[in-house]
N, C-alpha and C positions, 0 to 999 in steps of 0.2 A: 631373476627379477620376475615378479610376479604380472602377466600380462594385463592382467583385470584390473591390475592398480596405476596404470598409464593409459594417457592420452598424448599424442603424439609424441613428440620429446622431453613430456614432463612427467615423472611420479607424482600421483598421487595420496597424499599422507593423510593426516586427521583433519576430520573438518573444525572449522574453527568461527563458523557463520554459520546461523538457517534464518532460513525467512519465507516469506509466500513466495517469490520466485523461484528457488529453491537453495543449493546447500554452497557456504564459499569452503574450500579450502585450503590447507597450508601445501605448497609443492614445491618441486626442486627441477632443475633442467637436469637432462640426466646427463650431457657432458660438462655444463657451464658450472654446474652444481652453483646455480644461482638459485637463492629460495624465492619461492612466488607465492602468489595467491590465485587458485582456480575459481572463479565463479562459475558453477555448471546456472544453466537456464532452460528448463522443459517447458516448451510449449504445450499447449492444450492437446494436441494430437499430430500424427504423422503429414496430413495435409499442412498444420501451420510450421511445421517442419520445412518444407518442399517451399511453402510458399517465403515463406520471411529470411530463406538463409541469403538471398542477395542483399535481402536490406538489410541482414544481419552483417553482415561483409562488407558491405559500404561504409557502414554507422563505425564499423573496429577502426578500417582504414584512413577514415576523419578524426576519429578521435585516438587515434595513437597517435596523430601527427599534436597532438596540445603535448606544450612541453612547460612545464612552469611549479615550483618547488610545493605549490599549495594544492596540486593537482594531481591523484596517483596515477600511475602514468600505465598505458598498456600499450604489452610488449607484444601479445601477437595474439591469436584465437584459434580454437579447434573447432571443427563441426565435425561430430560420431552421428550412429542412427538416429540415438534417442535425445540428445541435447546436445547445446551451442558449451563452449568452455570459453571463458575469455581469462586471456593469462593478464595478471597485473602485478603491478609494487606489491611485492608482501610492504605492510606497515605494523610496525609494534603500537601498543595504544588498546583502545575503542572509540567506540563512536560517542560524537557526541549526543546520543539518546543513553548510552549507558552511563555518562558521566552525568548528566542532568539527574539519574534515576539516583546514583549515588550521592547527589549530596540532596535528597526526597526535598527537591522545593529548588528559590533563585540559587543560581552560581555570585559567589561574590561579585558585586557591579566590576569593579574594575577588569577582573579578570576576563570575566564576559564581552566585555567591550573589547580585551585586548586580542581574544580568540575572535570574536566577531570578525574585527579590522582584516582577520586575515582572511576569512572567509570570503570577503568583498573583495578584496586585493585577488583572488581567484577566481571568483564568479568576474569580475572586472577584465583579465585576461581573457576568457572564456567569449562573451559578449563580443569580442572587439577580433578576435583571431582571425588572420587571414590566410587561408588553405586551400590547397586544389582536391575534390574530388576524385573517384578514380578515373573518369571520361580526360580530366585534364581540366576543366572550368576551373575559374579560383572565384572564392566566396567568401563569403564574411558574415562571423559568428557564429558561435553554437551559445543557442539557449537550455538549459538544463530540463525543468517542466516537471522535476523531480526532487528539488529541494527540500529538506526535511533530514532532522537531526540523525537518523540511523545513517545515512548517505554523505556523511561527514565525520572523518575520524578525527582522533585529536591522539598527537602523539607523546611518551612519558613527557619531554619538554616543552608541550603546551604548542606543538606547533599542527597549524592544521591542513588537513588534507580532503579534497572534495571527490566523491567518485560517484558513479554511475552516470553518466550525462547520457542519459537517454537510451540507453544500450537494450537494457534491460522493458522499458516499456515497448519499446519496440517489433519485440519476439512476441508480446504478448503476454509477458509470464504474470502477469497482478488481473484479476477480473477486472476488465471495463465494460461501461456501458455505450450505446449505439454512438453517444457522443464523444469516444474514447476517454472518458476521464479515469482517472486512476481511483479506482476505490480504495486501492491498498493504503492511503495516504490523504483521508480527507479533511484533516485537520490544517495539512499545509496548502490546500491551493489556494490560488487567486480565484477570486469573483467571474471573472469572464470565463475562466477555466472549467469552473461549474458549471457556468450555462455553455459549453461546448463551445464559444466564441472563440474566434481568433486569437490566437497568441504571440505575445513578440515578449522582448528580454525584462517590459514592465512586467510581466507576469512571476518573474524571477525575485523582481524586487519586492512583490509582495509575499510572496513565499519566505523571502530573506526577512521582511519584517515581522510573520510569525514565529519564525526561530528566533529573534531580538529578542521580540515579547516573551518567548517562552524560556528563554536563557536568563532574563532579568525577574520575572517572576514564578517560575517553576512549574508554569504552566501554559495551554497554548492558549490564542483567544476563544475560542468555540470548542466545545467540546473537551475538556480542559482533564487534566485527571484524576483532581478532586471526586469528580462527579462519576469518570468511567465511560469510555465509548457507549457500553449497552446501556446507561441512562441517556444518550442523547443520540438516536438517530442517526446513521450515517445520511441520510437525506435532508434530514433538520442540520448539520454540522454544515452541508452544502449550499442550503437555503441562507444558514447564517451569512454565511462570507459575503452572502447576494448581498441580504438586506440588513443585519445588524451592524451597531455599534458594540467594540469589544470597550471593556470597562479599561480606563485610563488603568496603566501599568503600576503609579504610582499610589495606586489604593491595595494592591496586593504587594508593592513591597518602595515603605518609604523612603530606604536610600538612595530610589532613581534622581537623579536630580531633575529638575522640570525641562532647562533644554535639551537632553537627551529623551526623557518622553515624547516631547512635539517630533522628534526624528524621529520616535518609532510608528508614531501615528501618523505621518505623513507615510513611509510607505504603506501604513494599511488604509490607504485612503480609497474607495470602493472602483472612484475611477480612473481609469491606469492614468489619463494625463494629467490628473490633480499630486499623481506620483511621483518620486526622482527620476529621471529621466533613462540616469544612468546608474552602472554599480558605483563608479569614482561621483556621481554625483553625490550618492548615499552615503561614500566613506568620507567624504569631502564635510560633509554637514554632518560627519558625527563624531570627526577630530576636532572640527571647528567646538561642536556644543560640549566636549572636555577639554577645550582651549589648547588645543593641540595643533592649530593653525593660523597663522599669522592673519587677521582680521585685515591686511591689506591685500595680502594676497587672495586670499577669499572673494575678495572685493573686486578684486581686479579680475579675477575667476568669473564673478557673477557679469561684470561689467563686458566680456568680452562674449558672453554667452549671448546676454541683452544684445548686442549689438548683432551676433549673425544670425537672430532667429528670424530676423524677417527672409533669408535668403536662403536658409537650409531647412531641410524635410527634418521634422520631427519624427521619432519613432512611432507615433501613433497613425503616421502617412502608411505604414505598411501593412498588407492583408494577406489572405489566404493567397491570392493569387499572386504577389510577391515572393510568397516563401516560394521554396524550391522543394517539388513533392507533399506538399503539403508538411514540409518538413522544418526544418529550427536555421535557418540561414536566408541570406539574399547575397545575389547578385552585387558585385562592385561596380558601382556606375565611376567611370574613366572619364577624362576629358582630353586621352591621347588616343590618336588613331594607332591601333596595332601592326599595322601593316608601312605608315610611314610614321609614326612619331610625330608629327604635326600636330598642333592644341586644336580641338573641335569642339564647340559650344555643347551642351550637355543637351540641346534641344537637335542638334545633326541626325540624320539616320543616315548623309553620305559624309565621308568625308570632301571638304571643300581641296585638297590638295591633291590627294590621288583617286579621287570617285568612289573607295574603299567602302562597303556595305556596314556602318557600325551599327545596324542592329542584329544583325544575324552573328556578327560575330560573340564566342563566348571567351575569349580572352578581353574581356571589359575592366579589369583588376590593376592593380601596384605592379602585381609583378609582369601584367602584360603593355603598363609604360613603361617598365626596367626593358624589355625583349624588344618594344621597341625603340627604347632610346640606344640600348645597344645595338640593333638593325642601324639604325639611326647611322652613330659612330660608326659602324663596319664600312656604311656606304659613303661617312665624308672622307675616310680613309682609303678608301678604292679610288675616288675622286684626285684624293690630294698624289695618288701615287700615280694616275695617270697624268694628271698634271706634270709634274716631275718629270715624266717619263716624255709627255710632247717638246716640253720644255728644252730637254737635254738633247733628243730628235734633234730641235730648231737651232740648239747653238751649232750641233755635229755641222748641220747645211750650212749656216751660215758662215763658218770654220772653212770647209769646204770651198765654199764658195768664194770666199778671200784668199783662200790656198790659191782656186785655179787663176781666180784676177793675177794676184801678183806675177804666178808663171806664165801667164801672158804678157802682162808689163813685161817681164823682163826679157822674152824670146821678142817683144818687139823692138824694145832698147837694144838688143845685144842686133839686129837687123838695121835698125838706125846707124849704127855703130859698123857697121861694115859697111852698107853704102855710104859712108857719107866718108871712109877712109880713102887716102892720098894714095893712087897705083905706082910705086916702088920704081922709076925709070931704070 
């Protein structure tokens, strides 16, 4: 075997990807003889090397933990001198940038919608995931920040599959500017994104609603490919997202039907909270506009949503200093104490039951009310057996204690009984 064609336990075979980060290709474990796919990733130099391979190590260890069938999934990572490798799902297929190119213009509406649905159906997992770090914290969600047709494949049977969540910007590998945005990709950001503003998973949703638009009409909003990147500025592409309006969908291609237009121009809507809130909110309103969902249910959807918005934090409540690292997750705020399982008001920093510190603590999560609800059970179960245990103590005494009474009664009767007997003349 040839040394120079592996990296750790995997050969590597023909590439089968390139792009500005750099080359994907096809590999094999050399005992599992599972086929994979290598993404090598070179940073800019030996310093962003040295410096990003933690956060390169954290970002694989979060997201190998996403398990879900629209997701490719990664199995492990290399770091050599010169680049990062992350091993993944080989997938048959392409992406959906290269099926867009092949049919030169829209994807049949239905079909698009029906690839869409799944895409949401996995950015929607993705959003909502709940995972522990490698410190041990558990956190909730990963935002992509990276959405756009190349970063999505679609497989021979039209099923699809989303990759890269963040891996890859991370090392560095696409030019950015001081406000880290991705240049490699400015046709798909959000608005705030351009302006370097804070990000949360609305960011996503508008990302998602420039692949709609560009799946139903064959082109993106801004910067579109009729025209050609080098007729439109990567700077003017970014100004746009700010400040323009993209031309209704349905003047570049008449089979949209109109309530599915309004769904795609609500998520390109400039301001994240004028947007769906959620990805199941997006898929929700866009089964609903091809009559895909029960108009009661829907209803009753909207109607429950109405009702707890006055008492829960909207996604637009969360900023930089929420995320974690300046990173794509927050914190699960608990209303169990970790330490005794007791309910404590979301406004506590003690607990009211055992004095327990709940701000300093980072088991704040799902799974750190499961740890304590199981502490919980462990300690009524120590309880109930000590119980038990005094319990059968108390009968043993009081057993006892009847034993010794009665052999007194009777050593006093059998005493009665001799004096008080007639002397035999």
């Amino acid at each position: 075997m040839d040394s120079s064609k592996t990296i750790g336990n995997y050969v590597i075979e023909e590439p089968i990807g390139r792009g500005g980060m750099g080359i994907v290709y096809r590999g094999r474990h050399v005992t599992l003889q599972r086929t994979v796919a290598l993404k090598s990733i070179s940073p800019r130099g030996s310093h962003d090397l040295r410096r990003m391979r933690h956060r390169f190590e954290r970002e694989a260890f979060i997201q190998a933990q996403l398990d879900h069938p629209g997701i490719v999934k990664i199995y492990d990572y290399v770091v050599s001198e010169q680049a990062y490798f992350i091993i993944m799902e080989f997938v048959e297929g392409s992406s959906l940038a290269q099926l867009i190119a092949r049919e030169q213009g829209a994807l049949p509406v239905e079909r698009a919608l029906d690839l869409f649905e799944q895409i949401l159906e996995a950015v929607e997992y993705a959003h909502s995931f709940v995972y522990r770090d490698e410190k041990g914290a558990t956190h909730r969600g990963i935002v992509h920040r990276d959405l756009k047709p190349p970063n999505i494949l679609v497989t021979p049977g039209d099923r699809i599959k989303v990759t890269d969540f963040g891996i890859v910007k991370l090392v560095g590998a696409e030019a950015t500017d001081t406000s880290n945005i991705a240049y490699g990709s400015p046709r798909y950001v959000s608005p705030e994104q351009a302006e370097g503003l804070p990000l949360d998973q609305r960011s996503d949703i508008y990302s998602l609603g420039v692949i709609l638009y560009e799946m139903l009409t064959g082109e993106p909003p801004f910067g579109g490919r009729k025209g050609g990147e080098e007729a439109m500025a990567r700077s003017e592409i970014l100004r746009a997202h700010v400040e323009s309006k993209a031309r209704p969908p349905t003047e570049l291609n008449p089979e949209i039907a109109d309530e599915v237009e309004r769904v795609v121009c609500r998520a390109l809507e400039k301001k994240p909270e004028r947007r769906f809130a959620t990805a199941a909110d997006f898929l929700r309103a866009l089964r609903r506009a091809r009559g895909r969902e029960p108009v009661e249910v829907a209803a009753a959807h909207d109607a429950d949503v109405a009702g707890r918005s006055d008492n829960t934090g909207s996604v637009g409540d969360v900023t930089d200093e929420a995320l974690r690292d300046e990173y794509h997750t927050q914190p699960i705020k608990s209303s169990a104490c970790p330490a005794c399982g007791e309910e404590s008001a979301p406004e506590d920093e003690v607990c009211r039951a055992c004095g327990h510190d709940l701000a300093s603590s980072p088991a704040t999560s799902e799974l750190a009310r499961q740890d304590a609800t199981a502490r919980q059970g462990r300690r009524v179960l120590k309880l109930a057996a000590v119980s038990l245990a005094l319990l059968a103590l108390l009968a043993t005494i009081v057993l006892l204690i009847r034993r010794n009474d009665f052999d007194v009664a009777r050593k006093e009767a059998a005493l009665t009984a001799d004096a008080g007997a007639t002397p035999t003349p």
